[in-house]
N, C-alpha and C positions, 0 to 999 in steps of 0.2 A: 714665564710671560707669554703670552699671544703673541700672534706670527707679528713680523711689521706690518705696516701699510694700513692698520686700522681694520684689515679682513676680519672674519668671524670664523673661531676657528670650529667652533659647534655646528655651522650651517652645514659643511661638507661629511659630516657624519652622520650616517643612516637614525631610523625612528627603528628600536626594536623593543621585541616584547620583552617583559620583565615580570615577575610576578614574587610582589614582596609579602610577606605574610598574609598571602590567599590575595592576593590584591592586584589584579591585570593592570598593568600599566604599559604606556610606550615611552621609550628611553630614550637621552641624547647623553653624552656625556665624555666633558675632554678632562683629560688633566696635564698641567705640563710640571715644570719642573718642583716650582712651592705655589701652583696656584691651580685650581677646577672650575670649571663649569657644570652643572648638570640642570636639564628641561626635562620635566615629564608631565606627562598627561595620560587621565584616562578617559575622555571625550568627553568628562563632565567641565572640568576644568583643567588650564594650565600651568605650573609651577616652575620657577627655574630658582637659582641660587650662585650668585658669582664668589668669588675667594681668592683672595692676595695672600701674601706671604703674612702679614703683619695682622690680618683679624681670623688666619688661622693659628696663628702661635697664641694670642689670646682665647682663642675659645679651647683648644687645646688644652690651655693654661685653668679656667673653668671647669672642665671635666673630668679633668686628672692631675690633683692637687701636685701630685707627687715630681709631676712631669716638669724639667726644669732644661732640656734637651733643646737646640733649635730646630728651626723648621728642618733644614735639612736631612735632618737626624730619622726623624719620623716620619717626613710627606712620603718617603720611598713605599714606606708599611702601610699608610693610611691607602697607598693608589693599591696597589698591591689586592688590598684585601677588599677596598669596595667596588674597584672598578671591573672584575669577573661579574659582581652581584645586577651591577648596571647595564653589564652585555648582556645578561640575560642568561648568567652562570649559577647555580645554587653551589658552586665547593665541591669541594671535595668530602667524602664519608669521615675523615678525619681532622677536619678543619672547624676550629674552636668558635670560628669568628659567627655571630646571630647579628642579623637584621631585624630591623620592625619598621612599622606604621601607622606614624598618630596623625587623624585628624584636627586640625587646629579650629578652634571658634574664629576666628580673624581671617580663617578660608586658606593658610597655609596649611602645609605638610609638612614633618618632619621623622626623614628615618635614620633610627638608632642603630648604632651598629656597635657591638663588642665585639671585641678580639683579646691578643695577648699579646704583648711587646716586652721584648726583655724578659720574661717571666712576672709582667704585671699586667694586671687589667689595662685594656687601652680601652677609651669610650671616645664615641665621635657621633655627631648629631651636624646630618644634611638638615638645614632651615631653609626650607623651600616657599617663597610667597608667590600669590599671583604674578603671573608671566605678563607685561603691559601688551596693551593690543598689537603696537608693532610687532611686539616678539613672535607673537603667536601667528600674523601675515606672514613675516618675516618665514619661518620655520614650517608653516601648515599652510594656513590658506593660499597662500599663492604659489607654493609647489603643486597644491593636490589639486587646482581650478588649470593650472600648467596642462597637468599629466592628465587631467579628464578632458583637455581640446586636446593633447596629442591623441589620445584614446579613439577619440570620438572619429578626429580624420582620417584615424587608420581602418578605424571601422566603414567611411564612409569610401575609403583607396579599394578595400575587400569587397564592399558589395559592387563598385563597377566593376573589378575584376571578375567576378561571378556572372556578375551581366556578359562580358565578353568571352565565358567559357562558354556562357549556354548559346549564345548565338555559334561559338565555334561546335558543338556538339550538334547543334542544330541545322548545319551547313553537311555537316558528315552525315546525320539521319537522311536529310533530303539527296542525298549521293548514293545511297542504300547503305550506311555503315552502320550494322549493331554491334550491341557490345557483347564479347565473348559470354562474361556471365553477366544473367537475369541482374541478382543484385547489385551489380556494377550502375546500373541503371538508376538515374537521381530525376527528382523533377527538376521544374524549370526554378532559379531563386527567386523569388519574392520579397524583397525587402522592406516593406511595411507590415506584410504578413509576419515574416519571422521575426521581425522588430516587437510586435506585439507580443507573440506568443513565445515568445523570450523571457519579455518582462513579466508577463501574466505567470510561466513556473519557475523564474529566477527569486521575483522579491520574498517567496514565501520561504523558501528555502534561506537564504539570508536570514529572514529572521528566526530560523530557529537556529541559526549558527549565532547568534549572539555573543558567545564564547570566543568566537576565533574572529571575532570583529576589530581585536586589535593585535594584527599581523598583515607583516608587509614580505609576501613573498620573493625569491631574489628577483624577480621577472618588474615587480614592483621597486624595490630597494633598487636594482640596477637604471630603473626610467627615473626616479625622485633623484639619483644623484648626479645622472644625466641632465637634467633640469636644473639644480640649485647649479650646478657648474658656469654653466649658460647663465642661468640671470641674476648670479652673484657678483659680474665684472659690470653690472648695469644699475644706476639705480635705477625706484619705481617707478618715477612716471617716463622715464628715457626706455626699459624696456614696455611699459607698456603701448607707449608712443609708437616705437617699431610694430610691435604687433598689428596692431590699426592701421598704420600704414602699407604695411605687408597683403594686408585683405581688403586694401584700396585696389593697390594695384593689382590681386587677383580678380575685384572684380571689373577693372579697367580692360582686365585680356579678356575674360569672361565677355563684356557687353563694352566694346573701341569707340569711344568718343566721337562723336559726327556729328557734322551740322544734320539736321532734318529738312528733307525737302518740302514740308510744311512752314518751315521756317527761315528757308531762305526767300528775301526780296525780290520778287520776279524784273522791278525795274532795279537800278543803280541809278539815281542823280548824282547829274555831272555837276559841281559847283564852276563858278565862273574863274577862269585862270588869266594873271594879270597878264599884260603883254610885253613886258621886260621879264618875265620868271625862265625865259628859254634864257637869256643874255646874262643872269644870276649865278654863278657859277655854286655849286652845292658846299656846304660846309663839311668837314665830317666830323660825324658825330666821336664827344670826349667817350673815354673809355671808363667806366668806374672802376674802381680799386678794391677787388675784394678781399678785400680781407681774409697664563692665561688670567688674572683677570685684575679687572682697573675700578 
């Protein structure tokens, strides 16, 4: 069964590569005791496939006539053998068990996997459909739009630091301090310069790595699970809400709220005050009340 509380227990598992009969993929994939999950994608589309106890004894039942065993019997073998092939394990040199991959007309995928149980054929077929657009939020878009503003601000934390090395190297220059060796010697940073000509010999190189387009290095894999951690105990629009708010208030420190002296009334009218209001004694004011798988 899935953890309690309704959590997902796929979210906190990394995206890895897989390559199933020549076929690059990235991988999610839980299993717990008689139940799986598995998502994958290869940036064209998304697939996942959930499993209970009870529509894997039938399909089981389906595939191998012979098979009259409960779930229990067999889920140990079934995890056993596909769930290496899902991290991203091809086996061992002596291991019976083949994978494949069919494209389906209907836009699912399905991979077959043989092995041997008992000293019989075991067949088992992942039915993989379309992952609904939550899913794919859920597990992609909004981890990887995450990790490209943490990205980005780190990027932008780097270039002021840069800015106040060159000014410090530039305080030591004007002192008379050179540097021991020649090529210790850096220009001043430019950050729109480098910003350009960054991308200008970054994008082309990417595209000839097309190959290695789906891989998440640990540097990667370590910030995406940093990420779903953080905005798994939130929902979406509660963390997006913080978000926005969060870069209110940076730009409230940024630029302090103030009346403008264009704006303030150079006179004050005094309105007319009764002549009992001194002999009134004040009220005070009331205080409000403030208040794995199915």
């Amino acid at each position: 069964m899935e953890p309690p509380g309704g959590s997902d227990p796929l979210l906190q598992r990394p995206w890895l590569p897989v390559n199933i009969a020549g076929c690059q993929l990235l991988a999610k994939s839980w299993f717990g005791e008689t139940a799986y999950r598995i998502l994958l994608t290869d940036t064209h589309g998304v697939w996942e496939e959930r499993m209970e106890a009870a529509a894997i004894q039938e399909r089981a039942q389906e595939l191998n006539r012979r098979l009259r065993a409960p779930v229990q019997a067999f889920f140990s073998h079934l995890r056993d053998v596909a769930q290496p092939r899902l991290l991203g394990s091809a086996g061992s040199a002596d291991d019976e068990a083949r994978i494949s991959l069919t494209r389906r007309e209907d836009g699912g995928v399905r991979l077959k996997l043989k092995s041997e149980l008992a000293g019989l054929p075991f067949y088992w077929e992942f039915r993989c459909s379309p992952a609904p657009v939550a899913a794919v939020c859920v597990h992609l878009v909004r981890p990887l739009l995450t990790m490209s503003r943490l990205l980005q601000r780190q990027v932008q934390q780097l270039g002021g630091l840069l800015a106040r090395k060159d000014a410090e190297i530039q305080d030591y220059r004007e002192n008379g301090a050179t540097p021991s060796r020649e090529r210790l010697q850096t220009d001043v940073f430019q950050e729109t310069t480098y910003r350009e000509d960054f991308t200008a010999k970054t994008l082309p190189l990417l595209r000839s790595e097309q190959h290695h387009s789906l891989t998440f290095d640990p540097d990667l894999q370590h910030l995406y699970a940093a990420v779903v951690a953080h905005g798994s105990v939130s929902p979406v629009g509660e963390s997006v809400s913080r978000e926005a708010a969060e870069d209110r208030e940076q730009d409230k420190q940024a630029n302090p709220p103030g009346p403008k002296m264009a704006d303030r009334p150079a006179v004050r009218q005094r309105l007319p005050v009764p002549s009992d209001a001194a002999e009134r004694p004040s009220k005070p004011k009331k205080k409000k009340v403030v208040g794995l798988f199915r």
